[in-house]
C-alpha positions as CSV (number, residue, x, y, z in Angstrom):
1,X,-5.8,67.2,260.6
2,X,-6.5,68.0,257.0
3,X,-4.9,66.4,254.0
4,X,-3.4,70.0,253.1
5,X,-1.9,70.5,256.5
6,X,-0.5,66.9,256.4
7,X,1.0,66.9,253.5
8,X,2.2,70.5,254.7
9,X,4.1,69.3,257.5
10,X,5.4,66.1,255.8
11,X,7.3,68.4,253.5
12,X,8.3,70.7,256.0
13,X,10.0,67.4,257.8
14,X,11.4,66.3,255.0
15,X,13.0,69.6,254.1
16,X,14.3,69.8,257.6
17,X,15.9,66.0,256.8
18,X,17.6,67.5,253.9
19,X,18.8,70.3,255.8
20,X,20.2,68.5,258.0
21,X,22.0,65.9,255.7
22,X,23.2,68.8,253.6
23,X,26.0,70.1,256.5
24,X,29.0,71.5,255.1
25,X,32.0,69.3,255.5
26,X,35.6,70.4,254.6
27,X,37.6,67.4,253.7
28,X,41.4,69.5,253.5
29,X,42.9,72.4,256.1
30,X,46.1,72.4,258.2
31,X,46.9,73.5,261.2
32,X,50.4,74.4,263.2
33,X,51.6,76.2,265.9
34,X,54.7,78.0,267.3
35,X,55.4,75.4,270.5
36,X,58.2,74.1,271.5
37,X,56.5,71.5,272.6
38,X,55.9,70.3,269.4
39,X,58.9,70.8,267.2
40,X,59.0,71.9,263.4
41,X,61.2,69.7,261.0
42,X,64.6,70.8,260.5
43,X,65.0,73.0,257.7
44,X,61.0,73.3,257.4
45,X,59.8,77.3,256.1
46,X,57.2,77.7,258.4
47,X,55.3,81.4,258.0
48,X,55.3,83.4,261.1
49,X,51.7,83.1,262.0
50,X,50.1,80.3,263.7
51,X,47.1,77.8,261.5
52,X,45.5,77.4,264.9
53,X,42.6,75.0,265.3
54,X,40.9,77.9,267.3
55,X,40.7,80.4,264.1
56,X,39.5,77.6,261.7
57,X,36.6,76.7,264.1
58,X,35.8,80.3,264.3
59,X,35.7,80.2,260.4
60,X,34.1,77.1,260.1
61,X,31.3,78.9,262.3
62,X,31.0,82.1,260.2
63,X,30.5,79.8,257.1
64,X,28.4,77.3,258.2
65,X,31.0,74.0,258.2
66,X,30.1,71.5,260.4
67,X,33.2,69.5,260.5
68,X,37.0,69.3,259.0
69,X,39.6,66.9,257.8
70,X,42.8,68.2,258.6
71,X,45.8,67.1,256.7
72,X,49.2,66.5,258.4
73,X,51.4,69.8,257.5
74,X,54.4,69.3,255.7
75,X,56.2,71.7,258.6
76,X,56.2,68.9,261.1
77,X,57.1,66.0,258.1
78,X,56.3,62.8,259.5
79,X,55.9,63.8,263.2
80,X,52.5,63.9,263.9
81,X,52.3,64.5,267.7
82,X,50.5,68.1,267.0
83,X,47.8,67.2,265.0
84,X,46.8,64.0,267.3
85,X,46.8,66.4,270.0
86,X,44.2,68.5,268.0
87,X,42.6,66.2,267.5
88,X,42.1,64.8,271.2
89,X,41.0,68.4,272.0
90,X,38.2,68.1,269.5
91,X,36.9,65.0,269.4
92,X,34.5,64.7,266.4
93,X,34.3,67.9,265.3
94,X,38.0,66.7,263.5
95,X,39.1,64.1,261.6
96,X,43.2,63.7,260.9
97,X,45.0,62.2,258.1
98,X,48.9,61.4,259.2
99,X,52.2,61.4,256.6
100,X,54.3,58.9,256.8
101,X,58.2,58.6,255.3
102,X,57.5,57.0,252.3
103,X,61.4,56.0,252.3
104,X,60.9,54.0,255.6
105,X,60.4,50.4,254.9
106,X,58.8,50.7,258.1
107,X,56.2,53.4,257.1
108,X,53.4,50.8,256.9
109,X,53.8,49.8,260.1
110,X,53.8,53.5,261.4
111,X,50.6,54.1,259.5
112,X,48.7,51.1,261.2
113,X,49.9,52.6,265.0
114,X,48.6,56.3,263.7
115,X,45.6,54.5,263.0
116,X,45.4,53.2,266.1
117,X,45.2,56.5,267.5
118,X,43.0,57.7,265.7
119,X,44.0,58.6,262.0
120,X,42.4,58.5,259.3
121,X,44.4,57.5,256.4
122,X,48.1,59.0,255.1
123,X,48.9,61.4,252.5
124,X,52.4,61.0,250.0
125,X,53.5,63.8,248.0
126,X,55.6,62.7,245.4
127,X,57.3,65.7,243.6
128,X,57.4,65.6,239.3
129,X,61.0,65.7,239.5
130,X,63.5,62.8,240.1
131,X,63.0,63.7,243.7
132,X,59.7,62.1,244.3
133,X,60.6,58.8,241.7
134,X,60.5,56.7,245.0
135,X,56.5,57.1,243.9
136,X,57.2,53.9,241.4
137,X,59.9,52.1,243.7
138,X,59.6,49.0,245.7
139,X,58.3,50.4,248.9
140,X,54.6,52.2,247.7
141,X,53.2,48.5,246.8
142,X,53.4,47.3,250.6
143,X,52.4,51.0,252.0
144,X,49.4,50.9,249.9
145,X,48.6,47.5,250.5
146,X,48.5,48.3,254.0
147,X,46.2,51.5,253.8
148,X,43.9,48.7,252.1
149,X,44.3,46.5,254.8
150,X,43.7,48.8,257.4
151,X,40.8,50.4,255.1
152,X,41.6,53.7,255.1
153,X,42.3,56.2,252.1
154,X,45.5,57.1,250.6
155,X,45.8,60.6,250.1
156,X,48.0,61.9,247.0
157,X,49.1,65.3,246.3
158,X,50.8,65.4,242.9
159,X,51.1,66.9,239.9
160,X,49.3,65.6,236.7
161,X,52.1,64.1,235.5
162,X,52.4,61.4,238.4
163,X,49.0,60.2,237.5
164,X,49.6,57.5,235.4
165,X,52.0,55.9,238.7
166,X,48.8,56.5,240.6
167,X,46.9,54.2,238.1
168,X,49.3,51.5,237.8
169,X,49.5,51.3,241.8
170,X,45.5,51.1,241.4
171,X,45.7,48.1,239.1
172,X,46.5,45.5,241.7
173,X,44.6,47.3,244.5
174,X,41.0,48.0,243.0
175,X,39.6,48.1,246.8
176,X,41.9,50.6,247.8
177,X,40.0,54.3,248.5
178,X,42.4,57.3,247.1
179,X,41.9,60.6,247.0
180,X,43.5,63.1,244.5
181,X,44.3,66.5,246.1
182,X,43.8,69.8,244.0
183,X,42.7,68.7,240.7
184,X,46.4,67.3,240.8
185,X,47.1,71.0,240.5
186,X,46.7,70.3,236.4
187,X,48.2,73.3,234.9
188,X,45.0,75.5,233.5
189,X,47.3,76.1,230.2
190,X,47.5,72.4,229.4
191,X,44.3,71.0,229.7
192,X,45.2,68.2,227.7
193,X,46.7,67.4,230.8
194,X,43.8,67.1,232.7
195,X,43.5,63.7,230.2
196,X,45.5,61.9,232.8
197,X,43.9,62.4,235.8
198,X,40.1,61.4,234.0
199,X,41.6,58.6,233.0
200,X,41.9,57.4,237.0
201,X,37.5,57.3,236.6
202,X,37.9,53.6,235.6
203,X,38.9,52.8,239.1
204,X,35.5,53.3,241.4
205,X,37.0,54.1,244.2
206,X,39.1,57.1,243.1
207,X,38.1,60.5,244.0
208,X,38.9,64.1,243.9
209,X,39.3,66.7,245.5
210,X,38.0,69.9,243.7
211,X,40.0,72.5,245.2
212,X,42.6,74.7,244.3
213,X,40.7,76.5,241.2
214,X,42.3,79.4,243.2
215,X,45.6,78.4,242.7
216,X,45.7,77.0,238.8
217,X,43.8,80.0,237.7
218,X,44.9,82.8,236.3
219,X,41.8,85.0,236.4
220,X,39.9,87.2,239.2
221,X,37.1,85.1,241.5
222,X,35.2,83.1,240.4
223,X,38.0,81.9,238.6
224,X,36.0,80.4,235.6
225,X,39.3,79.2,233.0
226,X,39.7,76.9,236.3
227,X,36.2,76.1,236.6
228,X,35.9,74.7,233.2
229,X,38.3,71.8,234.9
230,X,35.8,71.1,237.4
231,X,33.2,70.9,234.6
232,X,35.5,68.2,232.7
233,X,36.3,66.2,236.2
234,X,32.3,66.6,237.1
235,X,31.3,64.9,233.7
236,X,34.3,62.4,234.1
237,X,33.3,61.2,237.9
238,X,30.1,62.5,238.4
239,X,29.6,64.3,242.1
240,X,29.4,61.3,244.0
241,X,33.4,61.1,243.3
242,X,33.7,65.0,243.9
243,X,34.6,66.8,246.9
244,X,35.1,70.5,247.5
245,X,38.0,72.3,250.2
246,X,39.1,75.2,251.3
247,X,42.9,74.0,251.6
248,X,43.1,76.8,254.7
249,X,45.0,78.7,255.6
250,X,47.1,78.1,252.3
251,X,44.6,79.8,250.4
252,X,44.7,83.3,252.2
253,X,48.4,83.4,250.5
254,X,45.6,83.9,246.9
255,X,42.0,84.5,248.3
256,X,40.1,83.4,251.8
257,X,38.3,80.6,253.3
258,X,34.7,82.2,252.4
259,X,35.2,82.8,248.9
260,X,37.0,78.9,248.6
261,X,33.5,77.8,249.8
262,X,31.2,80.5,247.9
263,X,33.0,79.4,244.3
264,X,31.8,75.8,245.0
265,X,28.3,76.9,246.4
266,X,27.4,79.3,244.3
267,X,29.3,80.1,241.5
268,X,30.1,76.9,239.6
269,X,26.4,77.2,238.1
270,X,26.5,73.7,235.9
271,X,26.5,72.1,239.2
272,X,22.6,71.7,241.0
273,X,21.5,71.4,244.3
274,X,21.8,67.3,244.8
275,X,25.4,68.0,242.8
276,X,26.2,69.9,245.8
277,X,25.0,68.0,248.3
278,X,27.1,65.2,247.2
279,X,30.4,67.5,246.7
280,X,30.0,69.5,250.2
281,X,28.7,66.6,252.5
282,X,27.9,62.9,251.1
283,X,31.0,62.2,248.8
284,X,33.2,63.2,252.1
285,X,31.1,61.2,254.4
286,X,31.7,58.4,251.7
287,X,35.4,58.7,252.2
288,X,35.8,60.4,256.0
289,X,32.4,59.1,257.7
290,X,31.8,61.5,260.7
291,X,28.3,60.5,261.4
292,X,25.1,62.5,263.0
């Protein structure tokens, strides 16, 4: 074998590695279904359609995503029979990330049985009203102590303003893995705003989810005013902090599941190939291993 053709198919394997390390994850969809065998919460709005676990893996084929991390739906609240039942039907294409009642003094027990079934972490969503000021009371030290126990990731959807709780929660758990949702959906006409949620990079294990540019903006795809937040958050944490989503099916309510992905992939042009790579695949495995 000549030195040409050696070196030829030495980069041809190693391209093949890359390939193959560079799968698409998708670390944030839902799913729900119409059964009465697995009740919505009283009261919940549920739309009419079904988020069914069949359509997203049809969509995850079409696009190339290898695998998903599905969040508990707010329809079912804290009851999450339907979603460990997805996930039992699809074992390892899913991974599952539970809620919990963050008003049960209980809830940190719950979240160590969901993740003896299986779970992933939990996700709070604190509202910026009065209505989610349990986020500072007594009972978030002890659930987030035990999501560092168990070491699994907290999940936080909340708005910008709720940050600075996030941080001070952080301050006497610096081994604890969260994840910000959505850019903590940062209003795209305050991005002084955006201040508070940067200011989380001095804990390492913080990251965040860049998604929802579809929702803050208020321009047509590619959605570049919101883009320029992913620029600021990309300089902040770098990639290896970064992660993309599609939020599905929420975003069909604005846009669809392809162009969620194609904004990330190729559209946000300050990011480069290895930026990528860490933002569609390696940041998620850091947080949601799935493996080979």
């Amino acid at each position: 074998m000549s030195e040409v053709t050696r070196r030829t198919l030495l980069a041809g394997a190693a391209a093949n590695a890359l390939a193959a390390d560079a799968r698409i994850l998708d670390p944030h969809v839902h799913v729900w279904k119409h059964d009465p065998a697995f009740p919505f919460a009283e009261g919940a709005r549920v739309p009419e359609r079904d988020a069914a676990p069949e359509t997203l893996l049809e969509l995850m084929k079409s696009n190339g995503v290898a695998r998903t991390v599905i969040i508990q739906v707010i329809h079912y609240k804290y009851d999450n029979s339907y979603l460990a039942s997805v996930l039992k039907r699809f074992p390892g294409i899913f991974q599952g990330v539970a809620r919990v009642d963050p008003l049960d003094r209980a809830a940190g027990d719950h979240l160590s049985r969901l993740t003896e079934q299986g779970f992933r972490g939990v996700r709070l969503s604190p509202a910026g009203n009065a209505s989610g000021d349990w986020f500072r009371g007594p009972l978030m030290p002890p659930l987030w102590k035990r999501c560092q126990d168990l070491k699994v990731p907290m999940t936080v959807l909340a708005p910008i303003t709720r940050m600075p709780e996030v941080a001070a929660l952080l301050e006497k758990l610096p081994d604890l893995t969260v994840v910000i949702d959505h850019m903590a959906d940062c209003p795209i006409d305050q991005p002084a705003e955006l201040e508070k949620l940067i200011a989380l990079k001095r804990y390492p294990k913080v990251f965040v989810k860049i998604s929802h540019t579809w929702s803050i903006s208020k321009q047509p795809y590619p959605w570049l005013d919101a883009q320029e937040f992913v620029k600021r958050l990309h300089a902040a944490f770098g990639p290896e902090r970064l992660m993309w989503a599609t939020d599905w099916p929420i975003v069909e309510n604005v846009s669809t599941y392809e162009r969620a992905l194609r904004v990330v992939r190729d559209e946000m042009k300050f990011l480069n190939a290895e930026d990528k790579n860490w933002i569609m695949n390696k940041t998620i495995q850091r947080v949601w291993p799935f493996g080979a």
